[in-house]
ZAMARGU-4260 file (C-alpha; in steps of 0.2 Angstrom, whole numbers, plus 5000, padded with zeros to 4 digits):
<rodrens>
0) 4809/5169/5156 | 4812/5154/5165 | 4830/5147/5163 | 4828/5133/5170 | 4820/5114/5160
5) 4819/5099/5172 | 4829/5085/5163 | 4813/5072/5165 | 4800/5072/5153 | 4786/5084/5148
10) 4770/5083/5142 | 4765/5101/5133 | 4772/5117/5128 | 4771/5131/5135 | 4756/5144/5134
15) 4750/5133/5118 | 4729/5140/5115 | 4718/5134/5102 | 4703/5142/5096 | 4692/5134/5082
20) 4684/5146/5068 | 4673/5131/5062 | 4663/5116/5069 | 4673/5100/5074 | 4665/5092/5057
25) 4680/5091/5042 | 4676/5101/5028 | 4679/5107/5010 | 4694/5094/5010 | 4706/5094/4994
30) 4712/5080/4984 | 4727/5076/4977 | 4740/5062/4970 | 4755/5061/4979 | 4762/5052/4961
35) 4764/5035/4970 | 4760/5021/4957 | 4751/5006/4963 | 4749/4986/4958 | 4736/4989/4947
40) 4742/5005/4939 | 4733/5019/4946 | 4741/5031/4961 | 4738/5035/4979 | 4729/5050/4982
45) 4732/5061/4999 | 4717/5070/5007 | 4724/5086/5013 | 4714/5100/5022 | 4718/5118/5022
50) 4725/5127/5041 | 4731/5141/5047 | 4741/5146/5062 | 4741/5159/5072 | 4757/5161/5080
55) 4765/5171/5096 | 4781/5168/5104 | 4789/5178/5117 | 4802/5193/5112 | 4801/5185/5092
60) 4797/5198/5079 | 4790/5188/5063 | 4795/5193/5044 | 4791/5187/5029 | 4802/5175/5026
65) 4800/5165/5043 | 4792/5146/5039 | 4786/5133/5051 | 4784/5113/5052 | 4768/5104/5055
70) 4763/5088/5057 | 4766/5072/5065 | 4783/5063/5064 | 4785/5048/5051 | 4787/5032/5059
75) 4802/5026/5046 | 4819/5023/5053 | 4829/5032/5043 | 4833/5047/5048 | 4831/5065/5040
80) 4828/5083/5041 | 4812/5090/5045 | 4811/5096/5030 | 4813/5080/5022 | 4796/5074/5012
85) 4796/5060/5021 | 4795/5066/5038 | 4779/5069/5040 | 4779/5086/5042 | 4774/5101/5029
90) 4782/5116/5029 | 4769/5132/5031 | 4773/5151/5026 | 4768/5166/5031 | 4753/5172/5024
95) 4749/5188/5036 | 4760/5199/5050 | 4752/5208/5063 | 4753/5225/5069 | 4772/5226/5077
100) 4777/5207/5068 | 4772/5201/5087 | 4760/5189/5079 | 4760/5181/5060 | 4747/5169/5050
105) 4756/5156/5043 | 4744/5144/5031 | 4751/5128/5023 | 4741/5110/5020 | 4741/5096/5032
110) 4738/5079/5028 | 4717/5075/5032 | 4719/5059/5042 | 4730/5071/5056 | 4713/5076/5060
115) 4706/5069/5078 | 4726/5068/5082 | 4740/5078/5090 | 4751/5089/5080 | 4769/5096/5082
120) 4771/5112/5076 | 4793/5116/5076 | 4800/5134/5072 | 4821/5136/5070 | 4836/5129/5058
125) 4829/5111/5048 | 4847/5104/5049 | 4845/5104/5070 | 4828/5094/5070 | 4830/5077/5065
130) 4814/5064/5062 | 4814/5045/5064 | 4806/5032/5073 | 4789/5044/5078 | 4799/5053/5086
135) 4807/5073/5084 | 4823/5075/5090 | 4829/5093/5091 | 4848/5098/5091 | 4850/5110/5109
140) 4870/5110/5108 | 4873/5116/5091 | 4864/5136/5096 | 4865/5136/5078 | 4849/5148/5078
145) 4833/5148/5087 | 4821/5132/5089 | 4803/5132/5093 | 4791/5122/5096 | 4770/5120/5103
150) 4758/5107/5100 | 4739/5106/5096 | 4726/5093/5097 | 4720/5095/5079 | 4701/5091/5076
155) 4700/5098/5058 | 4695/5117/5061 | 4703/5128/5049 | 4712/5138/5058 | 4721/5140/5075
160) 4732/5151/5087 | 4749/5143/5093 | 4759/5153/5106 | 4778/5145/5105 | 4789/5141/5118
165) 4808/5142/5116 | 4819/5129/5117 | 4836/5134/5118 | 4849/5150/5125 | 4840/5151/5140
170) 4856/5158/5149 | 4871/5169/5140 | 4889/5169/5147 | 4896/5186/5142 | 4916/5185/5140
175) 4926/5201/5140 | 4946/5201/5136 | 4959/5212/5144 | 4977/5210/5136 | 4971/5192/5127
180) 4962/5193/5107 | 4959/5180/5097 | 4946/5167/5105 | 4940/5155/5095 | 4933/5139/5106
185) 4925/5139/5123 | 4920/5125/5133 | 4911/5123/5147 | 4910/5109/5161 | 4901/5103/5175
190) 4911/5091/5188 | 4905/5075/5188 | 4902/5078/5207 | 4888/5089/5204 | 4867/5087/5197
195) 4871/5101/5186 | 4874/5100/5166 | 4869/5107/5151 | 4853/5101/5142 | 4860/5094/5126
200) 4844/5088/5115 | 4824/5086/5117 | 4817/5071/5110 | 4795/5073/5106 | 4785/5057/5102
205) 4772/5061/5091 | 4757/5064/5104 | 4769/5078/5111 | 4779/5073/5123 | 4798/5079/5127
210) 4813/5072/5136 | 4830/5081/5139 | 4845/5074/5139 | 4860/5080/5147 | 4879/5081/5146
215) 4892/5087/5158 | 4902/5099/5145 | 4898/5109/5128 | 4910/5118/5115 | 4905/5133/5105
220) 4914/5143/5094 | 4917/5161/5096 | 4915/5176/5087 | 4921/5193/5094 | 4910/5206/5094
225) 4912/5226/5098 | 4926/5228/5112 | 4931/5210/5110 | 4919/5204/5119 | 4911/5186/5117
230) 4894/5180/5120 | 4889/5161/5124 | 4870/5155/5124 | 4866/5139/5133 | 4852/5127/5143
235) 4859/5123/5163 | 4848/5108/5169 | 4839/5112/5184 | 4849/5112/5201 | 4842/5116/5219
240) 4861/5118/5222 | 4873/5133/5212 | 4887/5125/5206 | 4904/5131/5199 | 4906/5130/5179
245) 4923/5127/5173 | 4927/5138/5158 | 4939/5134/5145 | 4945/5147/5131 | 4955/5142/5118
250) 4966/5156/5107 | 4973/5152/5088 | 4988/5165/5085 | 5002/5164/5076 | 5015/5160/5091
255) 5001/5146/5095 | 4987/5139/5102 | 4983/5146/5119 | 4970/5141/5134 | 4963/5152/5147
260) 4954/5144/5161 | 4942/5151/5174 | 4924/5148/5183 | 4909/5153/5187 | 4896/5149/5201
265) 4878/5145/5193 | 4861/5146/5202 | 4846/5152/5195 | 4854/5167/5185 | 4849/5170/5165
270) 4865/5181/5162 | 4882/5179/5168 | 4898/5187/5165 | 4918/5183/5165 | 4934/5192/5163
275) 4947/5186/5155 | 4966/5190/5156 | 4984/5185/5152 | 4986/5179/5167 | 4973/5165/5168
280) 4982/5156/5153 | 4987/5139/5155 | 5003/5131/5149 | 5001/5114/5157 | 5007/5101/5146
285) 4994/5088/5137 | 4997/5070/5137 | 5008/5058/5148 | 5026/5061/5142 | 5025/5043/5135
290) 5032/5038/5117 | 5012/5032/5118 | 5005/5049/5123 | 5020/5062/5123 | 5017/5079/5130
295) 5007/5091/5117 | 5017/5107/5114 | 5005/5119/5104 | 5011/5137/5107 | 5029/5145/5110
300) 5028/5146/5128 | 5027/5126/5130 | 5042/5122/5118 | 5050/5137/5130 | 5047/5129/5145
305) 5052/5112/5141 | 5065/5106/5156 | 5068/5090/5165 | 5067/5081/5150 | 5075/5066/5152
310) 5066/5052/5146 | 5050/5062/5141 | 5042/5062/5125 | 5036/5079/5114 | 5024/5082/5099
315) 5024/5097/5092 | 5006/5099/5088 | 5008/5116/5076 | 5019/5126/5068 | 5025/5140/5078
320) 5028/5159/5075 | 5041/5167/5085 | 5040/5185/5081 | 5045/5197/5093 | 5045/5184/5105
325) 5063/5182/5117 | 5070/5164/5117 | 5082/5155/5127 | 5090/5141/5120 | 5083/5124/5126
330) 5100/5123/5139 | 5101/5104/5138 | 5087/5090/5127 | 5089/5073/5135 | 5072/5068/5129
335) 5062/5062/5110 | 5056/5078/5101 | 5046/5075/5086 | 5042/5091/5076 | 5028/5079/5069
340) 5032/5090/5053 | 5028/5106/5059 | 5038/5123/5057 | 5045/5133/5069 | 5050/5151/5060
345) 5054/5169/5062 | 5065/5168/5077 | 5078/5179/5083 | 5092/5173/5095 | 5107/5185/5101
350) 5121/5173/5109 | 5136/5175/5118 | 5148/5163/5125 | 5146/5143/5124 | 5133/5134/5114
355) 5117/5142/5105 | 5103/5135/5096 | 5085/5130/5095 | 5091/5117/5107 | 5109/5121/5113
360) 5115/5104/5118 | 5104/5087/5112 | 5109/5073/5120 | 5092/5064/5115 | 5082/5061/5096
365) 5077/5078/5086 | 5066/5073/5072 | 5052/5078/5059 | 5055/5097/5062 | 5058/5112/5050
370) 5066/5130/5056 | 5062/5145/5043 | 5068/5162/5042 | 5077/5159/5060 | 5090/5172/5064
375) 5105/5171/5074 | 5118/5183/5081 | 5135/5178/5090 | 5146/5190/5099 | 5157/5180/5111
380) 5166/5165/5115 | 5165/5146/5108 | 5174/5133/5116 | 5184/5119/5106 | 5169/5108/5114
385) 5155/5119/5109 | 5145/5126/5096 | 5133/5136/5087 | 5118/5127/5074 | 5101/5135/5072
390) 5094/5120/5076 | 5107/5111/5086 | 5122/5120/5096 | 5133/5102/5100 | 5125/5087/5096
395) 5129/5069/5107 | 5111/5060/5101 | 5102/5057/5086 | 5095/5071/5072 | 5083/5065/5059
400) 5070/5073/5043 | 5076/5090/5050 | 5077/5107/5040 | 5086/5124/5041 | 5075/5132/5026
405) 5069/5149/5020 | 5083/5165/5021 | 5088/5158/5039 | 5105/5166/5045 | 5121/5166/5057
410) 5131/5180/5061 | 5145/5178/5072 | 5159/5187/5078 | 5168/5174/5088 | 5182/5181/5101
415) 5197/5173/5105 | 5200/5161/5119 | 5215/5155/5125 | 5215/5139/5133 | 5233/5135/5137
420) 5250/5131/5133 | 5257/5117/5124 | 5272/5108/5129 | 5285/5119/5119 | 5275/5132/5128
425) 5266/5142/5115 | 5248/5148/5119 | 5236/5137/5112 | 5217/5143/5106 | 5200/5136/5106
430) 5191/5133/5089 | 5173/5131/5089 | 5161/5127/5076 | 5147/5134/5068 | 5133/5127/5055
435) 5118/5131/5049 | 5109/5115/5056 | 5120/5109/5070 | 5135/5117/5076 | 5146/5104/5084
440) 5139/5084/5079 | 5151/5074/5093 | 5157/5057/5090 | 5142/5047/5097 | 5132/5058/5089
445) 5121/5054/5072 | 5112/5067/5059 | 5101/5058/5047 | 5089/5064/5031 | 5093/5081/5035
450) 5093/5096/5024 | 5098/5114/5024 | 5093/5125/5009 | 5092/5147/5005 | 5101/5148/5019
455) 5118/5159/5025 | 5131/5157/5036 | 5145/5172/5038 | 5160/5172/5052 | 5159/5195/5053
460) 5174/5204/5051 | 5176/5207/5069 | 5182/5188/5073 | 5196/5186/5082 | 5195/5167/5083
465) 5199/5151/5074 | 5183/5141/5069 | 5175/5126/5060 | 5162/5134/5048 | 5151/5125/5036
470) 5139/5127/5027 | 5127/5109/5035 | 5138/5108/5052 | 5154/5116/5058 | 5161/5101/5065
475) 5156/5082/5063 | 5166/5068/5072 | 5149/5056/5072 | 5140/5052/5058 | 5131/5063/5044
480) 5118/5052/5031 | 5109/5055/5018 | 5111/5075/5021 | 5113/5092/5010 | 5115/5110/5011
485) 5108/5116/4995 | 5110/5133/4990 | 5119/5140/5004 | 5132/5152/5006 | 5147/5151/5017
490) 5156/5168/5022 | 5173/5169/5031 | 5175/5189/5030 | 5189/5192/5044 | 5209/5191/5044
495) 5214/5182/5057 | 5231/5183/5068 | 5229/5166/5078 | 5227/5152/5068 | 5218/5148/5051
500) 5197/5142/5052 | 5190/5129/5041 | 5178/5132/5031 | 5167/5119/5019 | 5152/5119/5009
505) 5144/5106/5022 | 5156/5105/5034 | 5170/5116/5040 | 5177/5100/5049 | 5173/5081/5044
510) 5178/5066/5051 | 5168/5051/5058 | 5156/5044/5043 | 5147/5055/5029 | 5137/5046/5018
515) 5125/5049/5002 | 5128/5071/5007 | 5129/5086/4998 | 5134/5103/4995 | 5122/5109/4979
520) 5126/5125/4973 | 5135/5131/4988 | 5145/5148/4988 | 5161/5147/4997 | 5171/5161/5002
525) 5184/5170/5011 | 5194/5186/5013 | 5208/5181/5021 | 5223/5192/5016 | 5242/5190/5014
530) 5254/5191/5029 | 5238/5189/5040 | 5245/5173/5051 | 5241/5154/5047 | 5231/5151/5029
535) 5212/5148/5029 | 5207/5130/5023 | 5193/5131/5010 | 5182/5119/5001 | 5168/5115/4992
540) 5162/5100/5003 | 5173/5096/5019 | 5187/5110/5023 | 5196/5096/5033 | 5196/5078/5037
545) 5212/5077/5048 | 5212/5064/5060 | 5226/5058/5072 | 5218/5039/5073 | 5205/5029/5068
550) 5196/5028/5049 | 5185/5043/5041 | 5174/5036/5028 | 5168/5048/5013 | 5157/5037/5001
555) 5143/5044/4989 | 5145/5061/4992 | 5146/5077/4979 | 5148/5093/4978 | 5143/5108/4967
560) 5145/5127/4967 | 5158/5139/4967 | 5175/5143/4980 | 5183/5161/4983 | 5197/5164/4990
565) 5209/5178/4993 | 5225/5171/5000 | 5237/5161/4987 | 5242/5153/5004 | 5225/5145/5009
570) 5223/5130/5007 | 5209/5126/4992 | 5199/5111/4984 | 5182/5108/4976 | 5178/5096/4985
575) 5190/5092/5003 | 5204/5106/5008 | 5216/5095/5020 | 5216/5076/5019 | 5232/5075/5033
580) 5236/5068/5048 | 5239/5047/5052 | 5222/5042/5052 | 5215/5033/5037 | 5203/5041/5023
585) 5193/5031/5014 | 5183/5041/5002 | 5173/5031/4987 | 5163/5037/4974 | 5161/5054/4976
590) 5163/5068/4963 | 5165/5087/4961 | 5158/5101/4951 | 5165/5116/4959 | 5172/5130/4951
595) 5186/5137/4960 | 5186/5154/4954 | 5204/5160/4958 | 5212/5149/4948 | 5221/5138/4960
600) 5227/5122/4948 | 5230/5105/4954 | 5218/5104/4969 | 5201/5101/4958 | 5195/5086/4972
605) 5210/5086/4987 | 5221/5102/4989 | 5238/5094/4982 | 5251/5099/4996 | 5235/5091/5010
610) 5236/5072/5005 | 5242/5059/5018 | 5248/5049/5002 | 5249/5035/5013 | 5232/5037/5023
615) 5220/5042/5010 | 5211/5030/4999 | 5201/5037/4985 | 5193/5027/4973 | 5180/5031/4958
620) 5180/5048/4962 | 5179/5061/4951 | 5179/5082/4946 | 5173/5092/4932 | 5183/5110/4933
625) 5202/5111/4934 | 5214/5099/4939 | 5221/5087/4950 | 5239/5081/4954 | 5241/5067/4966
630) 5257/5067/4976 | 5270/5053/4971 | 5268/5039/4979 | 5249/5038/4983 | 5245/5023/4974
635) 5227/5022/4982 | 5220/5037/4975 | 5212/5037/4958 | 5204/5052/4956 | 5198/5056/4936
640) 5193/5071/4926 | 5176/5069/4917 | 5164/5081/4905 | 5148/5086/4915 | 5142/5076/4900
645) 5150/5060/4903 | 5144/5061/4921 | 5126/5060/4919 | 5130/5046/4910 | 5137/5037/4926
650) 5124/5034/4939 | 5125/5016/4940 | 5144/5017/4939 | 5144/5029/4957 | 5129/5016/4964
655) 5137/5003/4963 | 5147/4998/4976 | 5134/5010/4987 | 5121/4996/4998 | 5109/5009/4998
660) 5092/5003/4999 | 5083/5020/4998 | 5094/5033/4989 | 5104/5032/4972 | 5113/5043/4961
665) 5103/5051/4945 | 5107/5061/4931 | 5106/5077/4934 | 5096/5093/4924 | 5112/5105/4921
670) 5129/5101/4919 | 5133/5113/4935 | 5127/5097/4944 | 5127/5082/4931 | 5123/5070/4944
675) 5111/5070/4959 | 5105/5058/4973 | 5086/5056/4974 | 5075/5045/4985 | 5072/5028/4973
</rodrens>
């Protein structure tokens, strides 16, 4: 077979005969109303003649349920289907098939007018031959089946023998895998430096003749047949000059989307073959690094390698599957990530010393990205500057419409670090911080519209360190907005000889700004035991707030759940644990639910013996379970016990005050949580 079509134009098909059974004079011609009402009211009537066609075509074997088009192409400019009434063309069935289905008689009627005229005579899938204008157009990118074609010049006999020539898959790329599955896409290319292409359509006018056009790349999908193995069809334009093909495969799997490069030199060949291996993957990034055309970062291999990023824009294109796949944390983020909604889940990160997390350190903008079912394991060291997230170990930039979703865990079992000796000379220890979404959220550092939900954080019994533990961040000295951690449980299971950990619902340690946040239905605990060194600070939304300077503002924030503790001594509250220290506190329209289940009295919002009675302001604040003493002299706290009931009833009194142009406070649907803050 010939593999080659010039792309010029050509006049007949190949191997087309004609014999005539009858004379050249028309015959027994039929009548019949095409159902087309005229002016006066009768109908138009078509003269249609009776033919048969003898038909041939190279390596095809006919069957019974094979049709063919014939006719001449309409000269309307809408365009349609071959198959389409008005195209000029009538669809012919088999009547007869010969000895071996080499040859079949198809019979049909043609219009009597075609008669003295050329006819086109088209075999293969309707939807990839298209008639308008006079003119047949035939679909050669799409392989989608077969397409074949001859022409006769039609004089009236009755019947004739067509031998069809085939217009597509004149050359096949066989692909085999080693170590690589999952194919899907392959495109092929042709530099723009070389006459070589690939034939792309065939245009007919109605006396018969073709013209090829040509394009310099095709895509086709893939489907793996027996060993893995892939099979491509298409038409190379003619050449006098081999020319090197580029190959392109893409991959779908779970951990992404991968693409395996190669060539292949093409002369005058009709079969061609290609291995493909791991090794010919390519993980060159897509797109400029520009906020207008960030780099692509479609598979786990990509977000791996991402370095140097100062400055540089990232889109994750996909979500992204990390099982059984190792992962170092990104060391340092000084760029813009936009997890452009995606999920990245089902990751497993062992740590040691120093920060850990998707990203370890983020100096640069996180947002519009969700981590599922992501698992870490700490065994080491955590300085007081460091810290542990799933998302974010220390945070200095800015976190937006992030998520820690979906069973996602942290283990650790911090060691202890010493770090010096004060000035009275007593041994001083480092206290890092672990949360669920960010680990340590510096001063200049921002978290906004983020959420963490079904998700667990436990300090292992093996700890021999202090540490900040919470339940949305360890530690926060920048600013947390419009934040939760819903359903989440905090664990402090060790007894510890070197200085009591604080531990909080959303954060173990708070200062800075927090705004419109959350702890929904959080479980706080402890096991802390009696004589075991300094008391553990526990609470149900912020363990502690102490600041030596400046101001920490708390303002439309809530809390809901439950607190265990095992140490009388530890310092407890529903909603902060220890409120000291010379720094003011302003915390405003905030209330509590928390149950604190050991009975402790008098700390329902702020543990009573933790209040800076001078440095605190608390206003319209308010708590559901126990009670509350404020210390003697604290004339700027007013905090108030109210019914879940009477709650629900106070939205607008906890809105107001709050310039909030997005969020508000809601009645809630249970009395655990009687109010809630939604998105107006």
């Amino acid at each position: 077979m010939n593999t080659f079509f010039k792309s010029t134009v050509y006049a007949a098909f190949v191997g087309l005969t004609i014999f005539s059974s009858c004379s050249d004079e028309i015959k027994d011609f039929t009548v019949k109303p095409d159902g087309t009402e005229q002016g006066d009211g009768s109908t138009t009537t078509t003269e249609t003649k009776n033919l048969i066609i003898n038909a041939t075509a190279t390596g095809k074997k006919w069957v019974v349920e094979d049709v063919i088009y014939v006719g001449s192409p309409s000269a309307a400019e809408n365009e349609v289907t071959i198959d389409n009434q008005s195209s000029g063309f009538t669809k012919f069935t088999v009547s007869k098939i010969g000895e071996g289905a080499t040859t079949a008689s198809f019979e049909g009627e043609i219009p009597a007018n075609l008669s003295g005229k050329k006819l086109l005579v088209f075999y293969g899938n309707t939807a990839d031959m298209k008639v308008a204008a006079s003119k047949v157009t035939l679909d050669l990118a799409s392989q989608n089946g077969t397409l074949m074609s001859a022409t006769a010049d039609y004089t009236g006999e009755e019947s004739i023998n067509a031998t069809f020539g085939v217009e597509n898959a004149s050359a096949e790329l066989k692909i085999t895998t080693t170590d690589v599955s999952g194919l899907t896409e392959a495109t092929l290319s042709f530099d723009e430096s070389t006459t070589m292409g690939f034939t792309s359509s065939k245009e007919f006018t109605a006396e018969g003749v073709g013209t090829y056009t040509m394009q310099k790349s095709m895509t086709a999908a893939l489907t793996a047949g027996e060993n893995d193995e892939y099979t491509i069809s298409f038409i190379p334009t003619v050449s006098e000059t081999p020319a090197t093909m580029n190959i392109s495969l893409k991959a779908a799997k779970a951990s992404g989307d991968y693409t395996y490069k190669t060539t292949k030199e093409i002369s005058s060949s009709s079969s061609y073959d290609v291995e493909i291996k791991s090794e010919n993957v390519d993980n060159d990034l897509s797109g400029e690094g520009t906020e207008a055309s960030p780099y692509i970062i479609d598979n786990v291999d990509k977000f791996k390698g991402m370095t140097e990023t100062t400055g540089k824009f990232y889109q994750l294109s996909r979500d992204l599957d990390f099982t059984d796949i190792e992962f170092t944390p990104i060391a340092k983020f000084d760029g813009t990530f936009d997890g452009n909604g995606m999920t990245i889940s089902k990751l497993k990160l062992e740590l040691t010393d120093g920060n850990g997390g998707l990203f370890a350190i983020n100096n640069g903008i996180i947002k519009n990205l969700t981590a599922s079912n992501v698992v870490i394991t700490q065994d080491g060291t955590i300085d007081d500057e460091n810290g542990v997230g799933i998302l974010v170990g220390t945070n200095t930039g800015n976190i937006s419409n992030c998520s820690v979703i979906n069973k996602s865990l942290i283990t650790a079992e911090v060691d202890q670090k010493e770090k010096g000796a004060n000035s009275q000379g007593v041994m001083q220890y480092h206290q890092g911080a672990l949360g669920l979404l960010v680990g340590l959220n510096k001063g200049i550092g921002s978290i906004n519209e983020c959420k963490v939900n079904n998700s667990s954080i436990t300090i292992a019994s093996g700890t021999t360190s202090k540490t900040n533990i919470g339940g949305f961040a360890g530690k926060s000295l920048g600013s947390v907005k419009f934040s939760s951690a819903n359903n989440v449980t905090v664990s402090h299971e060790c007894d510890l000889t070197g200085g009591g950990s604080n531990i909080g619902g959303f954060l173990g340690y708070g200062n800075g700004t927090i705004e419109g946040c959350c702890s929904s239905n959080v479980q706080v605990s402890d096991a802390q035991t009696a004589g075991q060194g300094k008391a553990i600070t526990i609470a149900g939304f912020i363990g502690t707030t102490w600041v030596g300077s400046g101001t920490v503002t708390i303002k439309g924030c809530y809390s809901s759940g439950t607190v265990t503790s095992n140490l009388q001594a530890s310092t407890n509250a529903g909603f902060i644990g220890n409120c000291t220290g010379n720094g003011d506190r302003n915390i405003t329209n905030c209330y509590t639910s928390v149950s604190i289940n050991n009975n402790f009295e008098n700390s329902a919002f702020i543990n009573k013996d933790k209040i800076s009675k001078e440095k605190v302001k608390a206003t319209n604040c308010y708590y559901v379970n126990g009670t509350q003493t404020i210390p003697d002299g604290a004339t700027g706290i007013t905090i108030t016990k109210k019914s879940a009931a009477e709650l629900k009833g106070m939205a607008n009194d906890l809105n107001n005050g709050l310039d909030w142009a997005d969020y508000q406070f809601v009645a809630g649907t249970t009395d655990a949580e009687p109010l809630v803050i939604t998105k107006k």
